[in-house]
N, C-alpha and C positions, 0 to 999 in steps of 0.2 A: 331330245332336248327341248326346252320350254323356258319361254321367259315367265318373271316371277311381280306379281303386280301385287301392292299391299294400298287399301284405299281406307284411311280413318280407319284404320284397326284400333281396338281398345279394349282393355282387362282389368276387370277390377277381381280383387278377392276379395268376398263377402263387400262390405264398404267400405274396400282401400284400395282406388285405382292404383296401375301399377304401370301402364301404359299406357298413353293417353292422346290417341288420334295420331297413328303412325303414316305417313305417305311415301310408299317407296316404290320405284318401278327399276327391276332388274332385266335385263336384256338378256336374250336369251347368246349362251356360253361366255356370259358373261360372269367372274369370279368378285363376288362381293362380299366386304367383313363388315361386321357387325362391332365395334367399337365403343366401349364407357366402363366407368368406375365399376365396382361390385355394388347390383342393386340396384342396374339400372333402365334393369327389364331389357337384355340382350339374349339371354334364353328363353325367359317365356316368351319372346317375341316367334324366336327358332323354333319351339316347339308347338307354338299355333302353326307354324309354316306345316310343321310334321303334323298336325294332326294329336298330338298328344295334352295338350291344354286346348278347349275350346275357348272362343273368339267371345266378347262381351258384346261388342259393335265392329262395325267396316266389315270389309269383305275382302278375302283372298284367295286372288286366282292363282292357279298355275297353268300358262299356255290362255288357253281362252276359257277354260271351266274353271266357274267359281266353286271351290273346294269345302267351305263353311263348313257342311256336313257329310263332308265325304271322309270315312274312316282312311286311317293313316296307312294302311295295306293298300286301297286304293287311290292313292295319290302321287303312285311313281316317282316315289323319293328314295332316297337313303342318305341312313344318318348313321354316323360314327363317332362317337361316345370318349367322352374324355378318359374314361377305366378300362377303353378297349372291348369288354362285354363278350370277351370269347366264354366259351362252352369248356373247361377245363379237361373233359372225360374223352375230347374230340380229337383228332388230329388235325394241323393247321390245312389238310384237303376237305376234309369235311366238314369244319368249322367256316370255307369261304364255299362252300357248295351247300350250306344246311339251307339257304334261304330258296335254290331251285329243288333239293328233293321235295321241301312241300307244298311248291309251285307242280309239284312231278313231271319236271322237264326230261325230255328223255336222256338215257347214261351219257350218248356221247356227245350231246349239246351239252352236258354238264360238263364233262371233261373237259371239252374245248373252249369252255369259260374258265374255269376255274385254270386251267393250262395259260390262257393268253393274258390272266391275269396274275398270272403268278410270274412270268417272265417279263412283263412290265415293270411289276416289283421288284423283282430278284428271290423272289421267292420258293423257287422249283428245287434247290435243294432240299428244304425246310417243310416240303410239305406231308411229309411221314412223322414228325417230331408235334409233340402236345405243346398246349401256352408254355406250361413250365419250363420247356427245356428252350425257351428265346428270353432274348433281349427284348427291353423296353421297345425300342423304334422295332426289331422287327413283329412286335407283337401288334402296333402298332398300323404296322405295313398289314397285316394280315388284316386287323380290321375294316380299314380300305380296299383289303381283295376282297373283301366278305359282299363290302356295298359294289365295287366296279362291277362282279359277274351278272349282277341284275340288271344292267346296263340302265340306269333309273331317267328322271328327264330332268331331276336335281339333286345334288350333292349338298348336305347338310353337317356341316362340320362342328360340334359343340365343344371349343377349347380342347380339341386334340392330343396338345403337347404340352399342357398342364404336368402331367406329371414325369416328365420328362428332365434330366439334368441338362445343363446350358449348353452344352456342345450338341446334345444328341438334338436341343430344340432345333439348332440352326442347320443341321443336317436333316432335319424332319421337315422344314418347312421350305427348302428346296425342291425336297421329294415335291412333295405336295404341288407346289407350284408348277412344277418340271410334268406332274403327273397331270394339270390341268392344262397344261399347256397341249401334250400331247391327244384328250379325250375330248377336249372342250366342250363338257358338259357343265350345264350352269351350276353354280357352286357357291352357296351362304354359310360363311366361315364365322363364328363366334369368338371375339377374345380379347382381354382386357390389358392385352399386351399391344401397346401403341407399336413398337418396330415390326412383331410381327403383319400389323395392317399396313402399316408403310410399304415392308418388303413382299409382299406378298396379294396384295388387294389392285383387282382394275378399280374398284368404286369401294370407298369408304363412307359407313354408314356413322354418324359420331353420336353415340345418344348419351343421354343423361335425364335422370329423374323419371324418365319414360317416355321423353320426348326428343325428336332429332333436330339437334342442335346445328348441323352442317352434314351435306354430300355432294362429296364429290370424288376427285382421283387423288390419288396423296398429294403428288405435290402440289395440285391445288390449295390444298386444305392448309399445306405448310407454308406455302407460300401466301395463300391468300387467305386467313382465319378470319371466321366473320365476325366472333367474338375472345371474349377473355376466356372462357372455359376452354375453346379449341385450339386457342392460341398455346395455353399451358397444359394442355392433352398431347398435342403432336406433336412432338419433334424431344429427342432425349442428346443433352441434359435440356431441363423444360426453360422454356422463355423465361427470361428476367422481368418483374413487372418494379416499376416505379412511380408513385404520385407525384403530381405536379401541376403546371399550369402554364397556359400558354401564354406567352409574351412576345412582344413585338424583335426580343431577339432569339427568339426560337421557345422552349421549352423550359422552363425554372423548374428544376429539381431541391429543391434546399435551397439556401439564401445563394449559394455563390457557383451553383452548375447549371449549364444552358447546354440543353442538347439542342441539334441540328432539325427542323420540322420535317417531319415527311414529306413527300409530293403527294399535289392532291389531298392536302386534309380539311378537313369538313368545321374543323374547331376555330371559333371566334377569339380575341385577346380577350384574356380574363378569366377564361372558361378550367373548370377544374378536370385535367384529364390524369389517364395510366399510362404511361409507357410503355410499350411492352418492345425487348433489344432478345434477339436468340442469343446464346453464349457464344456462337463463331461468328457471330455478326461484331463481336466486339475484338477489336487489335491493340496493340500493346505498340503505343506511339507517344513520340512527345508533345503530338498537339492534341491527347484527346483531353479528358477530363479528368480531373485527382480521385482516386480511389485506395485502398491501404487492403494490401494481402493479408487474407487469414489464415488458407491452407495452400497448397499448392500439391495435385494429384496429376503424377507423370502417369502416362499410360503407355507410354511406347509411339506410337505413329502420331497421339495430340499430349496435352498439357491444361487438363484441368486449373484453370486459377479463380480460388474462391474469395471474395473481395468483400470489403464492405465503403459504398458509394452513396456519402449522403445518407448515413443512417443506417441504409437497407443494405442487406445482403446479397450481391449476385455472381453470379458463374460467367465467368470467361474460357473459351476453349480457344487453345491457339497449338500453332503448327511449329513453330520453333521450339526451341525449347531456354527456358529460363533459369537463373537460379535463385529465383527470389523465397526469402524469408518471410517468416509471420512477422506486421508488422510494417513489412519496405513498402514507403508510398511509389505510388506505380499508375502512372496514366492510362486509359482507354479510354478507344477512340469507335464510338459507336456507326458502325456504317452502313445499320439501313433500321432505321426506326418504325413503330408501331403507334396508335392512339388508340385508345376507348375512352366510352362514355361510364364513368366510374358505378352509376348507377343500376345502368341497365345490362352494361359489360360488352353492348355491341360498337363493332368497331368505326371509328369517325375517318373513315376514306373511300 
Protein backbone atom coordinates (compact mmCIF):
# COMPACT_ATOMS: atom_id res chain seq x y z
CA UNK A 1 0.00 0.00 0.00
CA UNK A 2 1.04 3.68 -0.91
CA UNK A 3 0.03 6.88 -0.36
CA UNK A 4 -1.02 8.86 -3.45
CA UNK A 5 0.39 12.68 -3.97
CA UNK A 6 -0.88 14.88 -6.91
CA UNK A 7 1.22 18.31 -7.16
CA UNK A 8 -0.08 21.03 -9.94
CA UNK A 9 -1.06 18.28 -12.14
CA UNK A 10 -2.26 19.73 -15.58
CA UNK A 11 -3.74 18.43 -19.20
CA UNK A 12 -4.28 20.06 -22.00
CA UNK A 13 -5.50 18.40 -25.42
CA UNK A 14 -3.81 20.01 -28.27
CA UNK A 15 -4.84 23.79 -26.91
CA UNK A 16 -7.72 22.96 -24.70
CA UNK A 17 -6.64 22.63 -20.95
CA UNK A 18 -8.91 20.19 -19.44
CA UNK A 19 -7.26 20.13 -16.06
CA UNK A 20 -5.75 22.80 -14.63
CA UNK A 21 -3.33 22.60 -11.58
CA UNK A 22 -4.61 19.72 -9.50
CA UNK A 23 -3.38 19.44 -5.64
CA UNK A 24 -4.23 16.43 -3.88
CA UNK A 25 -2.53 14.29 -1.24
CA UNK A 26 -4.20 10.81 -0.53
CA UNK A 27 -2.92 8.86 2.52
CA UNK A 28 -1.95 5.94 2.30
CA UNK A 29 -5.32 3.17 2.68
CA UNK A 30 -6.99 5.83 2.55
CA UNK A 31 -10.38 5.38 0.08
CA UNK A 32 -10.89 8.69 -1.95
CA UNK A 33 -13.73 9.69 -4.75
CA UNK A 34 -13.20 11.70 -7.19
CA UNK A 35 -16.61 13.81 -7.68
CA UNK A 36 -18.12 16.57 -10.74
CA UNK A 37 -20.49 16.97 -13.48
CA UNK A 38 -19.63 15.09 -16.98
CA UNK A 39 -16.56 16.95 -18.15
CA UNK A 40 -14.98 17.68 -15.54
CA UNK A 41 -11.67 16.03 -15.95
CA UNK A 42 -12.41 13.26 -13.23
CA UNK A 43 -11.08 10.48 -15.52
CA UNK A 44 -8.47 11.87 -17.23
CA UNK A 45 -7.41 12.86 -13.98
CA UNK A 46 -7.64 8.71 -12.98
CA UNK A 47 -6.05 7.78 -15.82
CA UNK A 48 -2.86 10.08 -15.48
CA UNK A 49 -2.81 8.32 -11.87
CA UNK A 50 -2.94 4.90 -14.15
CA UNK A 51 -0.47 5.76 -16.41
CA UNK A 52 -2.69 5.67 -19.45
CA UNK A 53 -3.11 9.63 -20.45
CA UNK A 54 0.30 11.43 -19.92
CA UNK A 55 0.72 14.40 -17.57
CA UNK A 56 1.00 18.09 -19.45
CA UNK A 57 2.68 19.58 -15.96
CA UNK A 58 3.00 18.69 -11.96
CA UNK A 59 4.08 15.53 -10.92
CA UNK A 60 2.61 12.20 -9.44
CA UNK A 61 3.81 10.13 -7.06
CA UNK A 62 2.76 7.03 -5.80
CA UNK A 63 4.47 6.18 -2.31
CA UNK A 64 7.64 8.31 -2.62
CA UNK A 65 8.50 7.67 -6.56
CA UNK A 66 7.48 10.17 -8.87
CA UNK A 67 5.70 8.11 -11.59
CA UNK A 68 5.49 10.82 -14.69
CA UNK A 69 7.18 8.42 -16.81
CA UNK A 70 6.83 5.26 -15.44
CA UNK A 71 4.57 2.87 -17.66
CA UNK A 72 1.31 1.78 -16.17
CA UNK A 73 2.49 -1.99 -15.64
CA UNK A 74 4.98 -0.55 -13.55
CA UNK A 75 3.21 1.57 -11.13
CA UNK A 76 1.47 -1.12 -8.96
CA UNK A 77 -1.87 -0.17 -9.53
CA UNK A 78 -5.10 -1.63 -10.76
CA UNK A 79 -7.91 -0.43 -12.18
CA UNK A 80 -11.40 -1.73 -12.77
CA UNK A 81 -13.24 -0.40 -15.70
CA UNK A 82 -16.86 0.64 -15.83
CA UNK A 83 -17.59 -2.47 -18.82
CA UNK A 84 -16.01 -4.76 -16.53
CA UNK A 85 -13.21 -5.60 -19.47
CA UNK A 86 -13.39 -9.53 -18.85
CA UNK A 87 -11.88 -11.81 -21.74
CA UNK A 88 -15.31 -13.52 -22.77
CA UNK A 89 -13.55 -16.91 -24.19
CA UNK A 90 -12.10 -17.20 -20.25
CA UNK A 91 -13.43 -18.74 -17.38
CA UNK A 92 -14.26 -16.42 -14.38
CA UNK A 93 -10.63 -18.46 -12.70
CA UNK A 94 -8.72 -17.58 -15.39
CA UNK A 95 -10.00 -14.29 -16.38
CA UNK A 96 -9.00 -13.12 -12.38
CA UNK A 97 -5.56 -15.04 -12.75
CA UNK A 98 -4.78 -13.76 -16.56
CA UNK A 99 -2.81 -10.85 -14.92
CA UNK A 100 -0.25 -13.49 -12.85
CA UNK A 101 0.10 -16.13 -15.62
CA UNK A 102 1.95 -13.23 -17.41
CA UNK A 103 3.54 -12.15 -14.33
CA UNK A 104 4.37 -16.15 -14.56
CA UNK A 105 3.74 -16.46 -10.97
CA UNK A 106 4.03 -19.97 -10.06
CA UNK A 107 0.46 -22.52 -10.20
CA UNK A 108 0.17 -22.58 -6.66
CA UNK A 109 0.75 -18.86 -5.72
CA UNK A 110 -1.74 -18.49 -8.42
CA UNK A 111 -4.23 -20.61 -6.93
CA UNK A 112 -3.95 -19.34 -3.70
CA UNK A 113 -4.70 -15.69 -5.07
CA UNK A 114 -7.18 -16.25 -7.06
CA UNK A 115 -8.75 -18.80 -4.10
CA UNK A 116 -8.55 -15.98 -1.36
CA UNK A 117 -9.97 -13.73 -3.69
CA UNK A 118 -12.61 -15.29 -4.83
CA UNK A 119 -14.01 -16.21 -1.16
CA UNK A 120 -13.81 -12.59 -0.27
CA UNK A 121 -16.17 -12.14 -2.99
CA UNK A 122 -18.17 -15.03 -2.98
CA UNK A 123 -17.15 -15.95 -5.86
CA UNK A 124 -15.78 -19.87 -5.54
CA UNK A 125 -18.83 -21.20 -6.87
CA UNK A 126 -18.60 -19.19 -10.21
CA UNK A 127 -15.38 -19.74 -11.11
CA UNK A 128 -15.76 -22.49 -13.80
CA UNK A 129 -18.68 -20.41 -15.60
CA UNK A 130 -17.68 -17.74 -18.53
CA UNK A 131 -18.75 -13.67 -18.38
CA UNK A 132 -21.88 -14.74 -20.16
CA UNK A 133 -23.29 -17.06 -17.90
CA UNK A 134 -23.29 -14.05 -14.63
CA UNK A 135 -24.90 -11.29 -13.54
CA UNK A 136 -24.14 -7.60 -13.81
CA UNK A 137 -22.68 -7.27 -10.02
CA UNK A 138 -21.13 -10.64 -10.17
CA UNK A 139 -19.46 -9.76 -13.35
CA UNK A 140 -18.63 -6.97 -11.74
CA UNK A 141 -17.20 -8.73 -8.55
CA UNK A 142 -15.00 -10.68 -10.90
CA UNK A 143 -13.37 -7.67 -12.22
CA UNK A 144 -12.35 -6.78 -8.70
CA UNK A 145 -10.90 -10.45 -8.21
CA UNK A 146 -9.10 -9.78 -11.44
CA UNK A 147 -7.31 -6.34 -9.72
CA UNK A 148 -7.38 -7.81 -5.64
CA UNK A 149 -4.99 -11.14 -6.87
CA UNK A 150 -2.17 -8.64 -7.84
CA UNK A 151 -2.41 -7.31 -4.45
CA UNK A 152 -1.50 -3.65 -6.12
CA UNK A 153 -0.49 -0.44 -3.72
CA UNK A 154 -3.76 1.34 -5.38
CA UNK A 155 -7.06 0.53 -6.33
CA UNK A 156 -8.36 2.65 -9.12
CA UNK A 157 -11.99 2.50 -9.65
CA UNK A 158 -13.49 4.30 -12.92
CA UNK A 159 -17.40 4.57 -12.27
CA UNK A 160 -17.76 1.05 -11.66
CA UNK A 161 -21.46 0.77 -11.18
CA UNK A 162 -22.43 2.86 -14.11
CA UNK A 163 -24.01 0.34 -15.68
CA UNK A 164 -25.55 -1.29 -13.11
CA UNK A 165 -29.64 -1.09 -12.21
CA UNK A 166 -30.48 0.96 -8.85
CA UNK A 167 -30.70 -1.84 -6.50
CA UNK A 168 -27.76 -3.79 -7.70
CA UNK A 169 -25.73 -0.09 -7.61
CA UNK A 170 -26.41 0.08 -3.78
CA UNK A 171 -25.57 -3.57 -3.14
CA UNK A 172 -22.34 -3.00 -5.29
CA UNK A 173 -21.20 -0.14 -3.49
CA UNK A 174 -21.48 -1.95 -0.11
CA UNK A 175 -19.35 -4.59 -1.42
CA UNK A 176 -16.94 -2.22 -2.36
CA UNK A 177 -16.74 -0.41 0.77
CA UNK A 178 -16.99 -3.62 2.99
CA UNK A 179 -14.22 -4.95 0.56
CA UNK A 180 -11.95 -1.75 1.47
CA UNK A 181 -12.63 -1.82 4.63
CA UNK A 182 -11.36 -5.36 4.81
CA UNK A 183 -7.88 -4.94 2.52
CA UNK A 184 -7.13 -1.36 3.20
CA UNK A 185 -5.44 -0.61 0.25
CA UNK A 186 -5.56 2.91 -0.86
CA UNK A 187 -8.35 3.35 -3.31
CA UNK A 188 -9.44 6.47 -5.99
CA UNK A 189 -13.00 5.80 -6.88
CA UNK A 190 -14.31 7.91 -9.89
CA UNK A 191 -18.10 9.07 -10.00
CA UNK A 192 -20.44 11.55 -10.82
CA UNK A 193 -22.97 10.15 -8.48
CA UNK A 194 -22.81 12.56 -5.46
CA UNK A 195 -24.52 9.70 -2.80
CA UNK A 196 -22.38 7.34 -3.98
CA UNK A 197 -19.26 9.82 -2.70
CA UNK A 198 -21.33 10.47 0.28
CA UNK A 199 -21.72 6.77 1.15
CA UNK A 200 -18.90 5.36 0.42
CA UNK A 201 -15.76 7.98 0.31
CA UNK A 202 -13.10 8.80 3.62
CA UNK A 203 -12.07 11.91 1.48
CA UNK A 204 -14.20 13.72 -1.25
CA UNK A 205 -12.36 15.24 -4.08
CA UNK A 206 -15.34 17.81 -5.69
CA UNK A 207 -13.95 19.03 -9.02
CA UNK A 208 -15.42 21.10 -11.68
CA UNK A 209 -14.31 22.58 -14.98
CA UNK A 210 -10.77 20.87 -14.05
CA UNK A 211 -10.31 22.39 -10.97
CA UNK A 212 -11.05 21.25 -7.17
CA UNK A 213 -13.45 23.28 -6.06
CA UNK A 214 -13.56 21.47 -2.15
CA UNK A 215 -11.80 18.38 -0.17
CA UNK A 216 -12.69 17.06 2.36
CA UNK A 217 -14.89 14.13 4.23
CA UNK A 218 -18.57 14.12 3.34
CA UNK A 219 -20.02 15.44 5.90
CA UNK A 220 -17.74 18.09 5.95
CA UNK A 221 -18.39 19.10 2.53
CA UNK A 222 -22.25 18.87 3.38
CA UNK A 223 -22.06 20.55 6.17
CA UNK A 224 -19.60 22.99 5.65
CA UNK A 225 -19.65 23.97 1.59
CA UNK A 226 -17.25 26.49 0.74
CA UNK A 227 -19.15 27.64 -2.20
CA UNK A 228 -22.48 27.63 -4.40
CA UNK A 229 -21.34 24.76 -6.75
CA UNK A 230 -20.60 22.39 -3.61
CA UNK A 231 -23.41 23.58 -1.72
CA UNK A 232 -25.81 22.42 -4.88
CA UNK A 233 -23.50 19.23 -5.70
CA UNK A 234 -23.77 17.56 -2.23
CA UNK A 235 -26.48 16.57 -0.67
CA UNK A 236 -29.85 14.95 -2.80
CA UNK A 237 -32.70 16.63 -3.11
CA UNK A 238 -29.99 19.51 -3.92
CA UNK A 239 -29.85 22.94 -1.60
CA UNK A 240 -32.45 25.50 -2.24
CA UNK A 241 -30.93 28.72 -3.47
CA UNK A 242 -32.63 32.22 -3.11
CA UNK A 243 -31.59 35.99 -3.73
CA UNK A 244 -31.75 38.45 -1.52
CA UNK A 245 -30.26 40.87 0.69
CA UNK A 246 -29.25 41.48 3.88
CA UNK A 247 -31.29 43.71 6.33
CA UNK A 248 -30.99 44.73 9.75
CA UNK A 249 -33.99 42.24 10.41
CA UNK A 250 -32.39 39.31 9.01
CA UNK A 251 -32.59 38.42 5.21
CA UNK A 252 -35.25 40.07 2.42
CA UNK A 253 -36.31 37.70 0.16
CA UNK A 254 -39.00 39.56 -1.87
CA UNK A 255 -40.72 42.50 -0.56
CA UNK A 256 -42.40 40.74 2.38
CA UNK A 257 -40.05 37.44 3.62
CA UNK A 258 -37.15 37.73 6.25
CA UNK A 259 -35.17 34.75 6.85
CA UNK A 260 -33.40 34.31 10.07
CA UNK A 261 -29.22 35.27 9.57
CA UNK A 262 -26.76 32.60 10.07
CA UNK A 263 -24.22 32.57 12.91
CA UNK A 264 -21.10 34.04 11.94
CA UNK A 265 -21.88 35.82 8.64
CA UNK A 266 -19.47 37.79 7.08
CA UNK A 267 -22.33 40.01 5.04
CA UNK A 268 -22.74 43.81 5.85
CA UNK A 269 -26.71 45.50 5.65
CA UNK A 270 -27.26 46.09 2.19
CA UNK A 271 -25.23 43.64 0.59
CA UNK A 272 -26.71 41.45 -2.32
CA UNK A 273 -26.52 37.74 -1.23
CA UNK A 274 -27.91 33.72 -2.09
CA UNK A 275 -29.41 31.88 0.29
CA UNK A 276 -28.74 28.64 0.22
CA UNK A 277 -31.65 26.31 2.89
CA UNK A 278 -31.10 22.17 2.31
CA UNK A 279 -34.85 20.74 1.84
CA UNK A 280 -34.75 19.00 5.58
CA UNK A 281 -33.39 21.96 6.87
CA UNK A 282 -36.96 23.35 6.13
CA UNK A 283 -40.17 22.40 8.70
CA UNK A 284 -43.58 22.75 8.03
CA UNK A 285 -44.58 25.38 11.08
CA UNK A 286 -46.94 28.25 11.66
CA UNK A 287 -44.18 30.56 12.47
CA UNK A 288 -42.03 29.99 9.35
CA UNK A 289 -42.54 32.03 6.17
CA UNK A 290 -45.58 31.80 3.42
CA UNK A 291 -44.94 29.59 0.60
CA UNK A 292 -47.79 27.95 -1.88
CA UNK A 293 -47.51 23.95 -2.69
CA UNK A 294 -46.91 22.91 -6.27
CA UNK A 295 -46.32 19.14 -6.12
CA UNK A 296 -46.27 16.98 -3.15
CA UNK A 297 -44.01 13.52 -3.60
CA UNK A 298 -44.71 10.77 -0.71
CA UNK A 299 -42.03 8.53 -0.67
CA UNK A 300 -42.60 6.35 2.24
CA UNK A 301 -40.14 7.00 5.33
CA UNK A 302 -40.01 11.33 3.94
CA UNK A 303 -42.54 13.71 1.91
CA UNK A 304 -41.10 15.52 -0.89
CA UNK A 305 -42.97 19.27 -0.87
CA UNK A 306 -42.23 21.22 -3.79
CA UNK A 307 -43.22 24.83 -3.19
CA UNK A 308 -42.97 28.12 -4.73
CA UNK A 309 -41.51 31.00 -2.01
CA UNK A 310 -41.16 34.43 -3.30
CA UNK A 311 -41.17 33.65 -6.81
CA UNK A 312 -38.63 30.85 -6.79
CA UNK A 313 -38.97 27.30 -6.64
CA UNK A 314 -37.85 25.13 -3.72
CA UNK A 315 -37.99 21.49 -2.17
CA UNK A 316 -39.00 20.77 1.32
CA UNK A 317 -38.34 17.20 2.65
CA UNK A 318 -40.17 16.42 5.84
CA UNK A 319 -40.87 13.41 8.09
CA UNK A 320 -44.41 13.63 8.80
CA UNK A 321 -46.60 13.15 6.52
CA UNK A 322 -49.10 15.77 4.93
CA UNK A 323 -52.12 16.21 2.83
CA UNK A 324 -51.47 19.12 1.06
CA UNK A 325 -52.81 20.06 -2.43
CA UNK A 326 -51.43 22.03 -5.38
CA UNK A 327 -51.90 25.42 -4.56
CA UNK A 328 -52.49 25.16 -0.33
CA UNK A 329 -50.55 28.08 1.24
CA UNK A 330 -48.37 26.44 3.68
CA UNK A 331 -45.55 28.02 5.95
CA UNK A 332 -41.68 26.89 6.34
CA UNK A 333 -39.69 27.55 8.73
CA UNK A 334 -36.01 27.44 7.58
CA UNK A 335 -33.64 26.08 10.44
CA UNK A 336 -30.31 26.45 9.48
CA UNK A 337 -29.34 28.88 6.74
CA UNK A 338 -26.49 29.36 4.19
CA UNK A 339 -24.95 32.97 2.35
CA UNK A 340 -22.94 33.49 -0.66
CA UNK A 341 -21.32 36.04 -2.47
CA UNK A 342 -23.56 36.04 -5.66
CA UNK A 343 -20.69 36.89 -7.67
CA UNK A 344 -18.05 34.83 -6.93
CA UNK A 345 -20.31 31.93 -5.39
CA UNK A 346 -17.89 31.53 -2.28
CA UNK A 347 -19.57 31.20 0.82
CA UNK A 348 -19.88 34.50 3.38
CA UNK A 349 -19.23 32.66 6.90
Amino acid sequence: MASVTLSQVRKSFGSTPVVLGVDIEIADGEFCVLVGPSGCGKSTLLRMIAGLEEISGGDIRIGTRVVNNVPPKERDIAMVFQNYALYPHMTVYENMAFSLRLAKAPKEEMERRVDEAARVLGLVEYLGRYPRQLSGGQRQRVAMGRAIVRKPQVFLFDEPLSNLDAKLRVQMRTEIKELHQRLKTTSIYVTHDQIEAMTMADKIVVMNAGVTEQIGSPLDLYDNPANLFVAGFIGSPAMNFLPGKITAAGIAIGADIHLPMPANNLAEPGREVIVGVRPEHLAVADDGVPAEVVVVEPTGADTQIFCKMAGVEITAVVRERHDFKPGTAVRLRPELTYIFEPASGRRLA
